[in-house]
N, C-alpha and C positions, 0 to 999 in steps of 0.2 A: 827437600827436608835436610839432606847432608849437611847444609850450611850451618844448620841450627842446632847441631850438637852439642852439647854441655862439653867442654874438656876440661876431667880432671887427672890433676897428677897424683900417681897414686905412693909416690916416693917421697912428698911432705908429711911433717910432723908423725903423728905415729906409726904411720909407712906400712900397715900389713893390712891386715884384712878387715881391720873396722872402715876404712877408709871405702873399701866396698863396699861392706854392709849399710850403710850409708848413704853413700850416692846413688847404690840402684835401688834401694826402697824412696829413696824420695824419687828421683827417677819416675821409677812406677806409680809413686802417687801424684805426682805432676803432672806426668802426662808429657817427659822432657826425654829428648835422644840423648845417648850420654853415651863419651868415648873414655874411658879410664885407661892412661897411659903407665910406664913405668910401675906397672903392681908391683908389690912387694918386694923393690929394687934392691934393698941395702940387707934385703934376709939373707940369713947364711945358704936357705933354699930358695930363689927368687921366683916368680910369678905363682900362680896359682898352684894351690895344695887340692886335695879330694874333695876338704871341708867346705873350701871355699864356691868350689866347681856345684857341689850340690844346694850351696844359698845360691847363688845366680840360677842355679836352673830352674828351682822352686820359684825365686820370684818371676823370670820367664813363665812359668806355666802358669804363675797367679793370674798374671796381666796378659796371659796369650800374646805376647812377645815375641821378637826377632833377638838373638842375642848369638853372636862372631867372635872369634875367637877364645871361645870357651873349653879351654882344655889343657891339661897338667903341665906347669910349666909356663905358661903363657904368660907375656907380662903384657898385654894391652887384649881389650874388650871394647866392644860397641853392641850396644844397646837401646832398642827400639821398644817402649812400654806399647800396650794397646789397652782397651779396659780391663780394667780390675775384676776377677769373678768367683764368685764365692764356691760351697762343694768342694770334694776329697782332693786334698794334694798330699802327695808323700815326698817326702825330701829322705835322704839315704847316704849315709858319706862313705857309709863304706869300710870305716875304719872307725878309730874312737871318738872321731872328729865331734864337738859338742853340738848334742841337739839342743844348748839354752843357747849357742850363736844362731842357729838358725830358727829361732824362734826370732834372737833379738834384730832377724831382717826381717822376718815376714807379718809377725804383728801388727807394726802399722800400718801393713797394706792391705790387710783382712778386714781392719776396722775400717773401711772406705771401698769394704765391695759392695756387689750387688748384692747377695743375700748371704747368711749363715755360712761358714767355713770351717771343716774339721780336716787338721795339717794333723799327718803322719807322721813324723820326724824320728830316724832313726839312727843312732851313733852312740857313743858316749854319753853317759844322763852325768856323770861324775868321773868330771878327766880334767887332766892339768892344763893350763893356760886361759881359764874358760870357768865361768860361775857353775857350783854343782844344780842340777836339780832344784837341791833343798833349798839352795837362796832363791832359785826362781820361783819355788813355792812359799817361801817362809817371809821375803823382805822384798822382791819387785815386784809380785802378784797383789799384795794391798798397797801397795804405795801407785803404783801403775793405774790402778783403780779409780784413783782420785780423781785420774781424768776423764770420769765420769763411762767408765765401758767395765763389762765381767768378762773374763774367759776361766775355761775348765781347764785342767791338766789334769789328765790321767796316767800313771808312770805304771808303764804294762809292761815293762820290765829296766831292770836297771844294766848298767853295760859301762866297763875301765878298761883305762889304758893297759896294755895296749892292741886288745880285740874288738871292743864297741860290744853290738848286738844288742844295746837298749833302744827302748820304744816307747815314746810318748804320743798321748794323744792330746792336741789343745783344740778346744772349739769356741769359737765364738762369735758373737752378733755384727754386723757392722750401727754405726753409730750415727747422725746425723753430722753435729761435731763433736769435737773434744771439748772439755771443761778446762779451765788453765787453770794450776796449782798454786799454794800458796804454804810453803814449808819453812818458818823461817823461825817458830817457838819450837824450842827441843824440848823445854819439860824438864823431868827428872826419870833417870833410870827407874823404875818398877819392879822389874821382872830381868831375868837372865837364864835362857834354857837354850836345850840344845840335844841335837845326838849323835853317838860317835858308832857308826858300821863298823860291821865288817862280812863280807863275802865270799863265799866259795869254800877254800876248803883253811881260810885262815879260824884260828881260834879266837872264840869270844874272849878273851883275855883280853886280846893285843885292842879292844875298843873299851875294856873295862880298865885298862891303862893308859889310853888314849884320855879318855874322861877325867877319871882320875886326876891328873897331871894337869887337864884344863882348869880344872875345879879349883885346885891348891895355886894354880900362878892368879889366876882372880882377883881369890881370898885374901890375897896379899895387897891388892891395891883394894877391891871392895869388898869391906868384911860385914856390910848390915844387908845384904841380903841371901836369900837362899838361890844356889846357880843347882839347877836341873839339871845335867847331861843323860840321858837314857843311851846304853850300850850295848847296840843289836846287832843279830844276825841276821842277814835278809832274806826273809827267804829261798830255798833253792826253786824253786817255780817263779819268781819274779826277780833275781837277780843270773845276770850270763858272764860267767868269768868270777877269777878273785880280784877283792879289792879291798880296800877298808880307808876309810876317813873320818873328817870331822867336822860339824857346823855347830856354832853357838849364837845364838841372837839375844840380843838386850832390847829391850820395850822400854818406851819411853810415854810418860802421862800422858804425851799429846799425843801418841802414836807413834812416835818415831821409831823406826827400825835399823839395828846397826848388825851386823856380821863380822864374825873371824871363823874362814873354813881354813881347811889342810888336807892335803891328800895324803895317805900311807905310798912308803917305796919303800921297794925291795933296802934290806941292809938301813932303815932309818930306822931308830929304836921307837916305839910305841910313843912314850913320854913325850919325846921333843918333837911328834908330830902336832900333840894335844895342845903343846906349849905354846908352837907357831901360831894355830889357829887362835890361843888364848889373848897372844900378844897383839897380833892383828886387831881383833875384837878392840883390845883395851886402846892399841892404837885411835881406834875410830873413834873412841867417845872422850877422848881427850883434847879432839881440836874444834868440841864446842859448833858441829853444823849438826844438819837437822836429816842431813843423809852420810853414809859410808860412800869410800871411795870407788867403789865399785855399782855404785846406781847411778852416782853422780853422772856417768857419761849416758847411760843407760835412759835419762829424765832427758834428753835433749829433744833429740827429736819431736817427743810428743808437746814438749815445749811449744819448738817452734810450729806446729802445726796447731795448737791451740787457738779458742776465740777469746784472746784477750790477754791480758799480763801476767805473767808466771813467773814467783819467784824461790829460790831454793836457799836454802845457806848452808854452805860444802865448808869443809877443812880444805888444804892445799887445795888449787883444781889442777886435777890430773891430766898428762897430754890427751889420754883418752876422750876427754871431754873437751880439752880445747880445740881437737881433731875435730869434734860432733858438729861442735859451734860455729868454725871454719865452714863447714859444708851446708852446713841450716843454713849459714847467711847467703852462701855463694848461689845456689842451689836454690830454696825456696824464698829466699827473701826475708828471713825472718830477721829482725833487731834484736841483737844479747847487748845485755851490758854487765862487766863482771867489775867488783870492786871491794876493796875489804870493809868488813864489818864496821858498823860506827858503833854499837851500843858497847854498855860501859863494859857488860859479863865479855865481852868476846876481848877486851883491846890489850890483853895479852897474849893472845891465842891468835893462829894463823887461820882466820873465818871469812870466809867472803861470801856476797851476796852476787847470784848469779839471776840477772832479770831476763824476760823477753818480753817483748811484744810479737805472740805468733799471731800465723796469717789468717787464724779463722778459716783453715781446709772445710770444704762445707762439700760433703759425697752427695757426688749430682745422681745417683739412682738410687736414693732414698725422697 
């Protein structure tokens, strides 16, 4: 079997820990030996972090797995998937490490077990480097959908930088296949809501100024509709630690969902938290694609595992995603083709059309 290892280098294009998240969920759903060399070679902390040690070990316990060299520090792994099996897995980083990374490995592997799977995941729900929660519930939970699966998230408590102690619970069905997507009409913005935390022992102000401040930078570039921010306290039973942030989403006639989150840090004034997240937002819906840049990378995968052509239309594609695509191809076989927009609304605008033809994954215990 040795001979037939997958080898990836874990020190190409965006070089940290999606590169993992990646190779061992498809790994595991292929059914492929994979040696990941050079992890996270060029980071200021090289190999393996907490975060990362608790998604490889999660997906080990999905697939009842062999997995070496799994420990802090480490810059190479080998991994050996076995079947995919559904029932309680808890994954724990230990730290504020995000529980939506380790959803975003173990997802596709859940949708292709044996029966029903309810994952544990506990870390950070809203911590920096990392989607909060609310986008995983507000813009990749219906968009993810499309390809034809449900899952539940329950957020049983929330948990920041820099102590964690949040706990979600996701459950969900496996599926026979996926649907391939077809996202390429954005529509017209509709709607604009959103909401700005805050936790522990911070004052509701500092999220009624967070909002605030999102509201007025908007207003300025879209003045015909009404932007929602609601500014809460979480409460002390469901939130551990202080924190405070911010999400806001635009809806679009077809569906389309865009995001601009921020996290609060010590010494940043309220305002210019609001602002970032505002800008971000306005960023996304100014380069005319049909996703944010932050799902972009996130839709790959299930791409390439889809039965049949899937297409998306991103603004820039990020390395994030050109990372994704890399490893879809190498890995499962699947055909991307990226290319920019031809219609007339894009051809000032930096739009491109991202296709696949996935491989039609078909879960052999269904």
């Amino acid at each position: 079997m040795e001979g037939q290892r997958v080898e990836v280098d874990g020190s190409i294009m965006e070089g940290g820990g999606q590169i993992l998240r990646v190779s061992t969920a498809l790994s595991c759903l292929l059914g492929l030996p994979l040696r990941v060399q050079k992890i996270r070679a060029g980071r200021s902390t090289p190999g393996l972090r907490p975060q990362h040690l608790s998604g490889l070990e999660m997906v080990r316990d999905l697939c009842d797995g062999h997995l070496d060299g799994a420990e802090i520090g480490s810059t190479e792994i080998t991994f050996t998937p076995e079947k995919i099996r559904g029932g309680i897995h808890t994954a724990d980083t230990k730290t504020a490490g995000s529980v939506c990374l380790l959803m975003q490995v173990s997802m596709p592997c859940v949708l292709f077990a044996a029966s029903p799977s309810e994952l544990r995941l506990k870390g950070g729900t809203n911590a920096e480097m990392a989607p909060q929660i609310d986008y995983t519930m507000m813009v990749f939970k219906p968009i993810v959908e499309k390809f034809g699966f449900k899952f539940d998230c329950d957020i049983k408590m929330r948990g920041y930088y820099p102590k964690g102690g949040g706990e979600v619970i996701v459950r969900t069905s496996p599926v026979k296949r996926l649907d391939p997507i077809n996202l390429t009409d954005r529509g017209s913005v509709t709607k604009i809501y959103g909401r700005a935390f805050v936790a522990g022992v911070l004052p509701l102000k500092v999220a009624k100024d967070m909002a605030a401040a999102a509201v007025r930078c908007i207003r300025k570039e879209i003045r015909d509709l009404y932007v929602n921010i609601q500014p809460l306290q979480e409460s002390r039973d469901q939130a551990f630690g202080n924190g405070s942030g911010i999400i806001i989403v635009a809806e679009t006639s077809t569906g389309c969902l865009f995001a601009g989150s921020s996290l609060g840090k010590r010494g940043v004034n309220a305002d210019k938290v609001g602002i970032e997240a505002a800008e971000m937002l306005l960023a996304n819906l100014r380069h005319g694609g049909t996703v944010d840049e932050y799902l972009q990378d996130q839709l790959i995968i299930f791409m390439a595992l889809a039965n049949g052509i899937s297409r998306i239309k991103t603004g820039p594609v990020t390395l994030h995603t050109q990372t994704a695509i890399h490893f879809a191809e190498q890995l499962a076989k699947a055909k991307f083709t990226v290319k920019k927009s031809e219609e007339e609304e894009d051809a000032s605008k930096d739009t491109y059309i991202i296709e696949c033809e996935g491989i039609g994954m078909a879960n052999p215990h269904l």
